[in-house]
N, C-alpha and C positions, 0 to 999 in steps of 0.2 A: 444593687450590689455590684452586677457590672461596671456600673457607670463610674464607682467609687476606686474600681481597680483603675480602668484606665487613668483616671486623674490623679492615684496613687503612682501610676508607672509616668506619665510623664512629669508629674514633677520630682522622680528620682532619676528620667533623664535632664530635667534642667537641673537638679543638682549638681549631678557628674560633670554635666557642660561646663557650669560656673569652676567649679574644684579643678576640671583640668584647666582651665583659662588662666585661671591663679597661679595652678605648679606653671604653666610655660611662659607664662610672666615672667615668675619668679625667677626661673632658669634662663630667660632669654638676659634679664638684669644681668644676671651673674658676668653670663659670658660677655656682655657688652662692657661691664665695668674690668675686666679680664683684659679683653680687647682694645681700651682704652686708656688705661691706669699707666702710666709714665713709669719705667723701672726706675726702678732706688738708684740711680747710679754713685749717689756719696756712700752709701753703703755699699755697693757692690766694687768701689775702688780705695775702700777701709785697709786693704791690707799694701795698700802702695805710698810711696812717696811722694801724692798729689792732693794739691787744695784744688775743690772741685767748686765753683760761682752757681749756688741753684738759683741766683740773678745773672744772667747771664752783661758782662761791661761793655759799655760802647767800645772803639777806639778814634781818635782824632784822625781828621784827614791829613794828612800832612806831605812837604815837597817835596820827593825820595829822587831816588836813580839807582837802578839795579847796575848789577858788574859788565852786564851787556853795553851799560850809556845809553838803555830806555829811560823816558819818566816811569814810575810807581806811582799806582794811587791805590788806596784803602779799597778799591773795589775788588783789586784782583784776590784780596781776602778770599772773597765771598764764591761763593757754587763747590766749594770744596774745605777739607780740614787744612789747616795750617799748622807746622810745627815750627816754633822760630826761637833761635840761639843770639842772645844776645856777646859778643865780642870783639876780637881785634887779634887781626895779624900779625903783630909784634907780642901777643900775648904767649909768655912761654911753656903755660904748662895746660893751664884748665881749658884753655880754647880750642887748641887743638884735639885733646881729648873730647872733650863734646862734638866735636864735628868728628871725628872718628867713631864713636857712640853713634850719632846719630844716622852714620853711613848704613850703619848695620841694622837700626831700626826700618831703612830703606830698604834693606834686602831683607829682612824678614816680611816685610809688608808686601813686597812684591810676591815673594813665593807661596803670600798667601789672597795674592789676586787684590790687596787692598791698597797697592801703591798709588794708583789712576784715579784715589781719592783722599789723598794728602799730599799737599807741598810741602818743602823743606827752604827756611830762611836761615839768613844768617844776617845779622842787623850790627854793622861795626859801630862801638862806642869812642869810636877813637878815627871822626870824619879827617881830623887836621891830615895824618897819615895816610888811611886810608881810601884811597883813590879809587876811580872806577878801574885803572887799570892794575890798581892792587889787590886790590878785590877779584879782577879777573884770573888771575893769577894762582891767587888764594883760595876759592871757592870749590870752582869746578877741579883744583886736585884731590877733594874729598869726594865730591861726587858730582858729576858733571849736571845732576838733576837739578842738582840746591842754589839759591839764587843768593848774590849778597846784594846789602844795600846800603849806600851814605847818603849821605846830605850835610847840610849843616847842620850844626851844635844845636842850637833851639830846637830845632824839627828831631834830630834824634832821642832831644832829653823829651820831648813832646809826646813819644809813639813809645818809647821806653817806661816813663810814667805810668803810663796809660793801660800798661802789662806788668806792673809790679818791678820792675827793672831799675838797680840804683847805680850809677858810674861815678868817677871822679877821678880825676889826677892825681898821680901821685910823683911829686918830684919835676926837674927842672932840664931845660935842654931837652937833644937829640933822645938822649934814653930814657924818658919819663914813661913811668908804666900806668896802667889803669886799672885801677879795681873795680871789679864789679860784680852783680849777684851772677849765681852759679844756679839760674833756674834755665826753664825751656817752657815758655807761654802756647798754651794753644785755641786758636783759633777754630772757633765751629763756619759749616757751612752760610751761615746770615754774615758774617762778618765779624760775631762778638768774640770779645774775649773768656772764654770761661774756665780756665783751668792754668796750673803749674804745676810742670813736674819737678820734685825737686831732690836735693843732692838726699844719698847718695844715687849716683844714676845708673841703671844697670840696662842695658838694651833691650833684652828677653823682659823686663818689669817694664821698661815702656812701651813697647811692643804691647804687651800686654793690656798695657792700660787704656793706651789710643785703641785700641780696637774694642773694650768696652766701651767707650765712649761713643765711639762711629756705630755701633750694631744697636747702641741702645738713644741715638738722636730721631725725633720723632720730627723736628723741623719747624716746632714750634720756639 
């Protein structure tokens, strides 16, 4: 009769062993898929004026020159976010407005410690004019942080493309203007292209949205 207890008792300690094994399994899945599960971020930027790439797009390499009269290459992309305004200095109305826009998403990002991880471009569609020293001129009077960039015609329609960006001439001579889309392409830390913010644009909604976007990149 003894002998029937003990072997009743241990095999309702090996049961219990197995059942708890199972619950902390089960529990350890959870929190692992928890721990690892990529946030929704097209859902979590539903309520903004952005088309979010869950493929994130290459971008071409191409022959630039910042306002300094450095070269640019597609590298300096990469180890950080990029915010980049496509325009032109002779543009009278929507250009300077987004670089004024964008001054301010600068200063909210700094007071909230996340400047030191986004750059700010300015990519003129309008090289014939726009020179490195017009550019210098141009650029750092909205914020000394933000970089512009020319090149030639090919190489801009190249890197513009490539970000959803459309330009074109409009009109003849000295005063020919250029239309072009009124987005702001952003750049993740690899270099890809994955997002647009687009019109209407409100500083405190981009603010907003880059920094969903930076809190919720995993680096994949």
């Amino acid at each position: 009769m003894s002998t029937r207890t003990a072997a009743q008792k241990k095999s309702i300690r090996l049961t219990v062993g197995i059942l708890i094994f199972i619950i902390t399994s089960i529990v350890a899945g959870i929190v692992l898929q928890v721990l690892t599960t990529k946030p929704d971020v097209k859902s979590a930027l539903s309520g903004y004026s952005v088309i979010w790439f869950e493929k994130p797009r290459l971008i071409p390499d191409v022959a630039l020159v910042d306002h300094q009269g450095a070269t640019f290459s597609i590298e300096q992309f990469k180890g950080q976010w990029d915010l980049i305004n496509f325009g032109y200095t002779h543009c009278p109305d929507i250009c300077p407005t987004n670089m004024a826009d964008m001054n301010i998403v600068h200063r909210l990002m700094t007071e909230t410690g996340e400047a030191d991880s986004i750059n700010f471009w300015m990519v003129t569609v309008d090289p014939a004019r726009d020179t490195v020293e017009k550019l210098s001129l141009y650029v750092p009077y909205f914020n000394k942080a933000f970089t512009g960039l020319t090149g030639d015609l090919d190489n801009i329609q190249a890197i513009a493309t490539s970000m959803s960006a459309v330009f074109y001439q409009e009109g003849t001579g000295e005063g020919y203007t250029v239309a072009h889309s009124d987005n702001y392409a952003v750049i993740d830390p690899n270099g890809h292209f994955v997002a647009l913010l687009r019109p209407p644009h409100k500083p405190q909604s981009m603010f907003e949205a880059l920094s969903i976007m930076m809190n919720a990149w995993s680096g994949a």
